[in-house]
mmCIF file of the C-alpha atoms, coordinates in Angstrom:
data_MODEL
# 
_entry.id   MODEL 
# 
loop_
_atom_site.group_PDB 
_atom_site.id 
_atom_site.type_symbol 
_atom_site.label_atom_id 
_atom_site.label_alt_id 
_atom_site.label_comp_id 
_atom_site.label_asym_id 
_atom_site.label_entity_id 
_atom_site.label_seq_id 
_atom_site.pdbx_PDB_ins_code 
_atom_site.Cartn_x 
_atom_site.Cartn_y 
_atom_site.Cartn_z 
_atom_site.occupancy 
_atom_site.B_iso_or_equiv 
_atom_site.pdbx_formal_charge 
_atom_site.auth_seq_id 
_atom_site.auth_comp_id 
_atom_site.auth_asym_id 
_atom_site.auth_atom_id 
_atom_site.pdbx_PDB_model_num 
ATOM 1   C CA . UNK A 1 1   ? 55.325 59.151 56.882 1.00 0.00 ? 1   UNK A CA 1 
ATOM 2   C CA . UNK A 1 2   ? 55.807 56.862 54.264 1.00 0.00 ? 2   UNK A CA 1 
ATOM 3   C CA . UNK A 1 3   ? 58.933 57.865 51.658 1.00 0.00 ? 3   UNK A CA 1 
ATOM 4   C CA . UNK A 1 4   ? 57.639 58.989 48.116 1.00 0.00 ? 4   UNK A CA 1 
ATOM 5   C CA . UNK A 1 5   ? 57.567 56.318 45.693 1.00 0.00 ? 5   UNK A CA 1 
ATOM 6   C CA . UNK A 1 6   ? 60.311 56.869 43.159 1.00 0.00 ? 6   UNK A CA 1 
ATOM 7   C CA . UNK A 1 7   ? 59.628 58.254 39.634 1.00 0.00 ? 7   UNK A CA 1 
ATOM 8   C CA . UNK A 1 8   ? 58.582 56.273 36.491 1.00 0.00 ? 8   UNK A CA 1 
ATOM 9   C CA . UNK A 1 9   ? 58.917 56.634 32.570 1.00 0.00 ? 9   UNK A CA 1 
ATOM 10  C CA . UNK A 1 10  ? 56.399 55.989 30.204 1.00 0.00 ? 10  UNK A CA 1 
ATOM 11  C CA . UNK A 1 11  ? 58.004 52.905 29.507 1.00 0.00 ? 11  UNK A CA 1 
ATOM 12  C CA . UNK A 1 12  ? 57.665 52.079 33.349 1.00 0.00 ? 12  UNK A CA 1 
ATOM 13  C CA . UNK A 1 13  ? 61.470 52.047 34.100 1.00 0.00 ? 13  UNK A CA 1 
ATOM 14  C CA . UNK A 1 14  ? 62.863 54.312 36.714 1.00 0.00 ? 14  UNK A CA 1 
ATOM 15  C CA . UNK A 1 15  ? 65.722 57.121 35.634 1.00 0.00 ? 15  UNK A CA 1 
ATOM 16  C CA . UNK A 1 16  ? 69.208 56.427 36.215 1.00 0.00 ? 16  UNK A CA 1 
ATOM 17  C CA . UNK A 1 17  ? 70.685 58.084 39.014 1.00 0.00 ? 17  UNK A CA 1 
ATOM 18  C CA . UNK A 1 18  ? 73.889 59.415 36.389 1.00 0.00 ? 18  UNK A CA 1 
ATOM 19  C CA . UNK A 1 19  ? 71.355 61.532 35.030 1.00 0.00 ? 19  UNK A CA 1 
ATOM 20  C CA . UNK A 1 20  ? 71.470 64.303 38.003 1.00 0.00 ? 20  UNK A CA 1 
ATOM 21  C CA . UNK A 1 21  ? 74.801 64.723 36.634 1.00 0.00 ? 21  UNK A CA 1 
ATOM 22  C CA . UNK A 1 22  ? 78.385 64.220 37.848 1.00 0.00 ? 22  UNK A CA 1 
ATOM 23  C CA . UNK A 1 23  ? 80.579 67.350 39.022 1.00 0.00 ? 23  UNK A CA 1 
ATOM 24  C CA . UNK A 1 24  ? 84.191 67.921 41.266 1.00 0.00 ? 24  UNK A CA 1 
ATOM 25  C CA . UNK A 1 25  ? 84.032 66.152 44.780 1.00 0.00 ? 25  UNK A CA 1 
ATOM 26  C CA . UNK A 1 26  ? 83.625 68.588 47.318 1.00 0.00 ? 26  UNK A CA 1 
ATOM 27  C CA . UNK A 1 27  ? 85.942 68.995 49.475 1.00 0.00 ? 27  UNK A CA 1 
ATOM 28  C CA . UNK A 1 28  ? 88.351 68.229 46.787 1.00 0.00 ? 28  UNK A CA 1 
ATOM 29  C CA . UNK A 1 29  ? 90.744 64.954 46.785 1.00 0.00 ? 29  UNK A CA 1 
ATOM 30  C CA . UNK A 1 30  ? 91.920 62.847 44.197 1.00 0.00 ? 30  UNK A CA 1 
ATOM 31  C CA . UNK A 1 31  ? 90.736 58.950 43.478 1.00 0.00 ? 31  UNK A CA 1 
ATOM 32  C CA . UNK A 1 32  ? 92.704 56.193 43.138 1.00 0.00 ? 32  UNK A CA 1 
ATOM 33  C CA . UNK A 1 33  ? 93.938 57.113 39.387 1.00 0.00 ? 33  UNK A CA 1 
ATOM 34  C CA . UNK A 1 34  ? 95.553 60.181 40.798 1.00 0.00 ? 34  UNK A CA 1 
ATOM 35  C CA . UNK A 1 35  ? 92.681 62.260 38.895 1.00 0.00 ? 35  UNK A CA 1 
ATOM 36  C CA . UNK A 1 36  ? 90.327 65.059 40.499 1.00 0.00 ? 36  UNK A CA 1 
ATOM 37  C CA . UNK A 1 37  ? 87.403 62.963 42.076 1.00 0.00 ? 37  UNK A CA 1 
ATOM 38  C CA . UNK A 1 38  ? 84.138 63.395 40.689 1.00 0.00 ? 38  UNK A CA 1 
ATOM 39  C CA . UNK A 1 39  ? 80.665 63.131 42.746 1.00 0.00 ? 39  UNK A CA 1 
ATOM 40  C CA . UNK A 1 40  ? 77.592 62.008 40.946 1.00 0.00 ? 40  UNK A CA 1 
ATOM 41  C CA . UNK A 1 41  ? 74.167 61.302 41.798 1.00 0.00 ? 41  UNK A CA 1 
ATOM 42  C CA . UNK A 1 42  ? 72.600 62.264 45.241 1.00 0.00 ? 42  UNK A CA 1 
ATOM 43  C CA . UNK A 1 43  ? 76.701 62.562 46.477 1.00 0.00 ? 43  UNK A CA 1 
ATOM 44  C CA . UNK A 1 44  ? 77.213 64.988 43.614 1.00 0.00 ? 44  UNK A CA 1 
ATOM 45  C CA . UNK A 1 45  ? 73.789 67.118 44.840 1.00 0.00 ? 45  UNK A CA 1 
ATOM 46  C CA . UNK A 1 46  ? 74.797 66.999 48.327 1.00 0.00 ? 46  UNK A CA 1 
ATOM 47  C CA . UNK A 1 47  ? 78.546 68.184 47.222 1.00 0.00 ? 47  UNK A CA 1 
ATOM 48  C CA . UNK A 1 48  ? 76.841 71.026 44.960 1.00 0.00 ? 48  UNK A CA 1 
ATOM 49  C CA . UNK A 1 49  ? 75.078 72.174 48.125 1.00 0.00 ? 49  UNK A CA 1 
ATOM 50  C CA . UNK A 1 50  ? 77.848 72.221 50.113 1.00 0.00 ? 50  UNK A CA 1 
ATOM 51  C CA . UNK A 1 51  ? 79.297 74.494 47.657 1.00 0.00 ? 51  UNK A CA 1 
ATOM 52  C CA . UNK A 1 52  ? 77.086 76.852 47.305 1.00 0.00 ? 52  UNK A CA 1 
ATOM 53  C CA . UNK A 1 53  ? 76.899 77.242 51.326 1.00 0.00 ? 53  UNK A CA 1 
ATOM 54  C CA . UNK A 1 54  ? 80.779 77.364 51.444 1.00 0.00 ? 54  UNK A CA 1 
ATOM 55  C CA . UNK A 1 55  ? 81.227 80.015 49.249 1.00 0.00 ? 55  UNK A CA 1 
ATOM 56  C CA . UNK A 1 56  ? 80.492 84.124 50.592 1.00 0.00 ? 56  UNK A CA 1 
ATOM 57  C CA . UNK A 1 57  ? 79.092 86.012 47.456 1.00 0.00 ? 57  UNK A CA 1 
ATOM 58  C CA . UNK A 1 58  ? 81.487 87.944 45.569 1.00 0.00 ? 58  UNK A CA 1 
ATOM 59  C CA . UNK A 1 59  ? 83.936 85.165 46.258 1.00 0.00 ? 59  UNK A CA 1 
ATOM 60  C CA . UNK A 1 60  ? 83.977 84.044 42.869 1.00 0.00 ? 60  UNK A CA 1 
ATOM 61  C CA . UNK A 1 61  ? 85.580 87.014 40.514 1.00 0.00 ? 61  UNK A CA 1 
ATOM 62  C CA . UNK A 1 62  ? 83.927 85.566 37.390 1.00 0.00 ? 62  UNK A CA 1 
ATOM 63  C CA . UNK A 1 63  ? 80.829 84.689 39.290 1.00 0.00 ? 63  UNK A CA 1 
ATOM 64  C CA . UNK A 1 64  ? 80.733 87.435 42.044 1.00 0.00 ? 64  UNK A CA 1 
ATOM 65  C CA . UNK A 1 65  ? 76.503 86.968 42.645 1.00 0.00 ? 65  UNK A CA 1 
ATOM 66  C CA . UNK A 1 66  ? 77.113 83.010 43.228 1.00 0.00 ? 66  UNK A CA 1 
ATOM 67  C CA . UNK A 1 67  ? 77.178 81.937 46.961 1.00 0.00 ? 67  UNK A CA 1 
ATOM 68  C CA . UNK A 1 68  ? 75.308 82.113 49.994 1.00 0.00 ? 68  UNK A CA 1 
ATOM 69  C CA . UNK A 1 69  ? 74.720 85.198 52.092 1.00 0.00 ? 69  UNK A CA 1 
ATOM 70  C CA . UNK A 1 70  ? 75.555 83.557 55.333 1.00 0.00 ? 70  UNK A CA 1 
ATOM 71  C CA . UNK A 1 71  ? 78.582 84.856 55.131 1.00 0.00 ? 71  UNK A CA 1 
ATOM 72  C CA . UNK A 1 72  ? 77.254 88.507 55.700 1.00 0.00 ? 72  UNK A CA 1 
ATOM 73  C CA . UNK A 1 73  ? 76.322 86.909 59.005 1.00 0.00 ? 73  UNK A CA 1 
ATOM 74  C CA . UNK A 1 74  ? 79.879 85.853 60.337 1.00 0.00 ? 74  UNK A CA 1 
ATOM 75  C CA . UNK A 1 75  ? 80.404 88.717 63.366 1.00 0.00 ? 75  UNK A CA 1 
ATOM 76  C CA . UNK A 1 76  ? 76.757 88.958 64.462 1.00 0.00 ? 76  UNK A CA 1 
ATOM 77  C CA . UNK A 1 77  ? 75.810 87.807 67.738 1.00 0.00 ? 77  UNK A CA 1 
ATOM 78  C CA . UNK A 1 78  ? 73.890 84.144 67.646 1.00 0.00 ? 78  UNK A CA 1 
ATOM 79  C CA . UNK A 1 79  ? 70.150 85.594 68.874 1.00 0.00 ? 79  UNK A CA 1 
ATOM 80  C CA . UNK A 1 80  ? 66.881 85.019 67.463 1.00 0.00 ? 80  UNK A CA 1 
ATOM 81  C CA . UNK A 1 81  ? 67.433 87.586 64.465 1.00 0.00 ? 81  UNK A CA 1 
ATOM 82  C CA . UNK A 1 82  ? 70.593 85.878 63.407 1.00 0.00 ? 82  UNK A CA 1 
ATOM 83  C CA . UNK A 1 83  ? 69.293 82.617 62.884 1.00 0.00 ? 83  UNK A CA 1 
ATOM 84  C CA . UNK A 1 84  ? 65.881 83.789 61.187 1.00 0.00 ? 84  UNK A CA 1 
ATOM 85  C CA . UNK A 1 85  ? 68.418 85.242 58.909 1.00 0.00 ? 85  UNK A CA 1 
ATOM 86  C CA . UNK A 1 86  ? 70.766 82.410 58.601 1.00 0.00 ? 86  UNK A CA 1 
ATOM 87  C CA . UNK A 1 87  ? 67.823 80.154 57.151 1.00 0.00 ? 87  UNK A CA 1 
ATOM 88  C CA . UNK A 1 88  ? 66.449 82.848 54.632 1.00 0.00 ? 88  UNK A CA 1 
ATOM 89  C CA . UNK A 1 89  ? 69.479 83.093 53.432 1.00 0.00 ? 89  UNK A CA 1 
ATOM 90  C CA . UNK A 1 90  ? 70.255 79.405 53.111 1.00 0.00 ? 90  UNK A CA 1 
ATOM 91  C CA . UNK A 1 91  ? 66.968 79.121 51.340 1.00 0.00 ? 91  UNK A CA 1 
ATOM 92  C CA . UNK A 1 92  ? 67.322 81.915 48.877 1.00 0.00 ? 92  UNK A CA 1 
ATOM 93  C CA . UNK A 1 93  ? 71.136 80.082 48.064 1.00 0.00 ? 93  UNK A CA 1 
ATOM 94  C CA . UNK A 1 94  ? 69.724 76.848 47.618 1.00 0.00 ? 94  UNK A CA 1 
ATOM 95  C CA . UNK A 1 95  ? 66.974 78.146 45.520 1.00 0.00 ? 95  UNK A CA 1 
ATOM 96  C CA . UNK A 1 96  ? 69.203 79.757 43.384 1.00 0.00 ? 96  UNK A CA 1 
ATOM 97  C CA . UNK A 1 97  ? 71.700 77.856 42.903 1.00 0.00 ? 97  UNK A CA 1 
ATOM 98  C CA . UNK A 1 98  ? 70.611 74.335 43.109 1.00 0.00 ? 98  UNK A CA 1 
ATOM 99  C CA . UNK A 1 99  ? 67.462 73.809 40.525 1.00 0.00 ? 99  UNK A CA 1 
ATOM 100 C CA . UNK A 1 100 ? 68.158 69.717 41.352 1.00 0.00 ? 100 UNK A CA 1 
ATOM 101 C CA . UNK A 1 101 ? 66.331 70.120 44.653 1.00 0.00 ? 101 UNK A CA 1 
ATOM 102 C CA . UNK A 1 102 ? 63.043 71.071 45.810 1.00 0.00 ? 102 UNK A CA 1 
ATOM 103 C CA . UNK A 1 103 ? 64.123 72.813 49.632 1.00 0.00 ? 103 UNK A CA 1 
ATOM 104 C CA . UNK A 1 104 ? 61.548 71.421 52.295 1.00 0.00 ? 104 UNK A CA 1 
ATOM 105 C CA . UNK A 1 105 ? 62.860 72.074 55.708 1.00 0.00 ? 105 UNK A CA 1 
ATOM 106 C CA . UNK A 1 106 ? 65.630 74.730 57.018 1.00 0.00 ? 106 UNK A CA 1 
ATOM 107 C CA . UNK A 1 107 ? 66.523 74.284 60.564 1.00 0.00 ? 107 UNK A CA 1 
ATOM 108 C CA . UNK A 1 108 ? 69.317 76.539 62.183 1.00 0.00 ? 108 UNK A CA 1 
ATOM 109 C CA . UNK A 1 109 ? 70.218 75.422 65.563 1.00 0.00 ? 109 UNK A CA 1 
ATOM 110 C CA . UNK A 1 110 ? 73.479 76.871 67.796 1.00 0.00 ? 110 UNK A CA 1 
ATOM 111 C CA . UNK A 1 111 ? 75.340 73.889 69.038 1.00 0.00 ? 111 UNK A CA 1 
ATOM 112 C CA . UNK A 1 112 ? 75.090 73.669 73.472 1.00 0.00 ? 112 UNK A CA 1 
ATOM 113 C CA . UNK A 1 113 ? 78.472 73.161 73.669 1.00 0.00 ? 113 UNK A CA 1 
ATOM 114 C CA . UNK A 1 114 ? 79.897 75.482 71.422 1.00 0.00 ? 114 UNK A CA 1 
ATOM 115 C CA . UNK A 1 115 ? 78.890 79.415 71.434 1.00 0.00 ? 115 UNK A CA 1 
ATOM 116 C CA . UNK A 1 116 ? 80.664 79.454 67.886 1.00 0.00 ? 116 UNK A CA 1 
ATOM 117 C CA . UNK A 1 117 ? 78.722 76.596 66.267 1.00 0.00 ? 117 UNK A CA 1 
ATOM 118 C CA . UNK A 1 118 ? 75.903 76.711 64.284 1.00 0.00 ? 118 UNK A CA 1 
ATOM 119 C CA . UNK A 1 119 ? 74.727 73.753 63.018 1.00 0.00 ? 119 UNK A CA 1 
ATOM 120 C CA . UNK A 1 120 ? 72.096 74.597 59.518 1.00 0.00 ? 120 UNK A CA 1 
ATOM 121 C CA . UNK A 1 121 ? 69.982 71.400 58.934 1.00 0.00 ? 121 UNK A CA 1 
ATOM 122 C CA . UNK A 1 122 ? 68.557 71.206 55.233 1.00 0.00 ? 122 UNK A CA 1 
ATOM 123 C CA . UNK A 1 123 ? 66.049 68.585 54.138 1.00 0.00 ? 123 UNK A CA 1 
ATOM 124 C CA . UNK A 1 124 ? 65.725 68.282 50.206 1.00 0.00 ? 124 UNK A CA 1 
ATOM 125 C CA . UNK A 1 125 ? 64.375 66.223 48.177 1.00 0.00 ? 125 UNK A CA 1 
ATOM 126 C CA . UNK A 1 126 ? 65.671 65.530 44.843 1.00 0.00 ? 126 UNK A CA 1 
ATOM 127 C CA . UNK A 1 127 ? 63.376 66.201 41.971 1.00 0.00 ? 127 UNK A CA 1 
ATOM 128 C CA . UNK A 1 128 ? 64.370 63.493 39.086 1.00 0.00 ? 128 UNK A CA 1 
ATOM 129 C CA . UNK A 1 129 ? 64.012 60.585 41.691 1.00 0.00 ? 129 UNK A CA 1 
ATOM 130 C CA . UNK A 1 130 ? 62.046 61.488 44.936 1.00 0.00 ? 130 UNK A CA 1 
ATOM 131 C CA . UNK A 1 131 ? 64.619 60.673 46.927 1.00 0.00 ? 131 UNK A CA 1 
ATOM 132 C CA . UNK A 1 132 ? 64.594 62.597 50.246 1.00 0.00 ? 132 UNK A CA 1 
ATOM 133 C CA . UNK A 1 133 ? 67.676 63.609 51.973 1.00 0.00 ? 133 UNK A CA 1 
ATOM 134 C CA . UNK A 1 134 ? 69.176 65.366 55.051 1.00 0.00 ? 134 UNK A CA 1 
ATOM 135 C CA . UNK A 1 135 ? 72.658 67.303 55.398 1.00 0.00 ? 135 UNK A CA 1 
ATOM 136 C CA . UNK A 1 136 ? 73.645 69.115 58.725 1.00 0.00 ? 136 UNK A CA 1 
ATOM 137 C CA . UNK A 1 137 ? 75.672 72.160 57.915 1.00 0.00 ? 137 UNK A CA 1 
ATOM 138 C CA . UNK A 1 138 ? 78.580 73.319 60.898 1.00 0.00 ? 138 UNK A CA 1 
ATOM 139 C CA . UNK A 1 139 ? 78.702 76.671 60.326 1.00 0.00 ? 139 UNK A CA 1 
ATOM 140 C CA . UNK A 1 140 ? 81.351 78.472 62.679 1.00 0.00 ? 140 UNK A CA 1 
ATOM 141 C CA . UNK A 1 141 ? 80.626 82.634 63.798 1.00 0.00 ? 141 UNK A CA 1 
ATOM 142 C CA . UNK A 1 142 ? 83.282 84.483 65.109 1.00 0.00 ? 142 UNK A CA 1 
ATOM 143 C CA . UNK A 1 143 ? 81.967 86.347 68.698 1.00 0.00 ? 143 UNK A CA 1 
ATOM 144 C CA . UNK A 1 144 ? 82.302 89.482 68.523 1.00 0.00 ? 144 UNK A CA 1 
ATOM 145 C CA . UNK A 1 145 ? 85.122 90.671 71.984 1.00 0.00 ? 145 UNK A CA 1 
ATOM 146 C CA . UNK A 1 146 ? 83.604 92.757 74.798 1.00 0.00 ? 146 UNK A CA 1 
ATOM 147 C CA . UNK A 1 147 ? 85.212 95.839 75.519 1.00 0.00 ? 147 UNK A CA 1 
# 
C-alpha cells in the first residue's frame, strides 16, 4: 500500500508541520537551555498520546474525566475479555482526547516472555498532513496471587 500523498493548499504549498502545535515533552526532561522541553509536530502528537494513555481517569483533580480507562484494567487476568477491553478503551481515549489523529488500527498483544506485559499497538494517522504513524504501548498488569 502506497503512503497517502501529503496535503495541499490552494496555493499548492504543503502546511507546516509547527502547525499541529507544540506542547511539554513527554516524559518530561529539560533541553539544553535548562528549560522544560517542548515536542512539536508528529513528536508532539505521539507525546500527547502517550499522555493520555499514561494517565488513569480521575487522575487529574481539575480534569478528573481526562485519561484512559485502561487503568480500570490493571488487576484483571490477561484473557480474551481483557484485551477486547484494553483496545475499546484505548480507542474511546484517543478519540477523545486527541482530535489531531484519525485512530486506524488498535492491536493489544501480551508479550511471550512476560505474563505482566502488554504491549497496545496504535496506528494513526495525522489529519493536517497524512502522515501515518505507529507507537507500541508497554503496558504492565499486576497478576492477581493465587490463594
Amino acid at each position: 500500500m502506497e503512503p497517502p500523498l501529503p496535503i495541499r493548499l490552494p496555493d499548492g504549498t504543503t502546511p507546516d508541520p509547527s502547525f499541529i502545535g507544540r506542547g511539554i515533552r513527554f516524559p518530561m526532561a529539560v533541553d539544553h537551555r535548562g528549560a522544560i522541553a517542548l515536542a512539536g509536530g508528529s513528536d508532539g502528537v505521539e507525546c500527547a498520546i502517550r499522555v493520555v494513555l499514561s494517565t488513569a481517569l480521575g487522575e487529574r483533580v481539575m480534569r478528573p474525566a481526562f485519561g484512559c480507562r485502561i487503568w480500570d484494567l490493571l488487576f484483571e487476568p490477561v484473557n480474551a475479555n481483557t484485551i477486547g477491553l484494553m483496545a475499546l478503551a484505548v480507542r474511546e481515549a484517543v478519540a477523545q482526547w486527541e482530535p489531531r489523529v484519525q485512530l486506524l488500527d488498535v492491536n493489544v498483544v501480551p508479550s511471550p516472555d512476560d505474563s505482566a506485559l502488554v504491549n497496545i499497538a496504535l496506528t494513526y494517522e495525522i489529519k493536517t498532513t497524512n502522515d501515518r504513524r505507529n507507537l507500541v504501548y508497554p503496558f504492565y498488569v499486576i497478576p492477581r496471587e493465587e490463594p
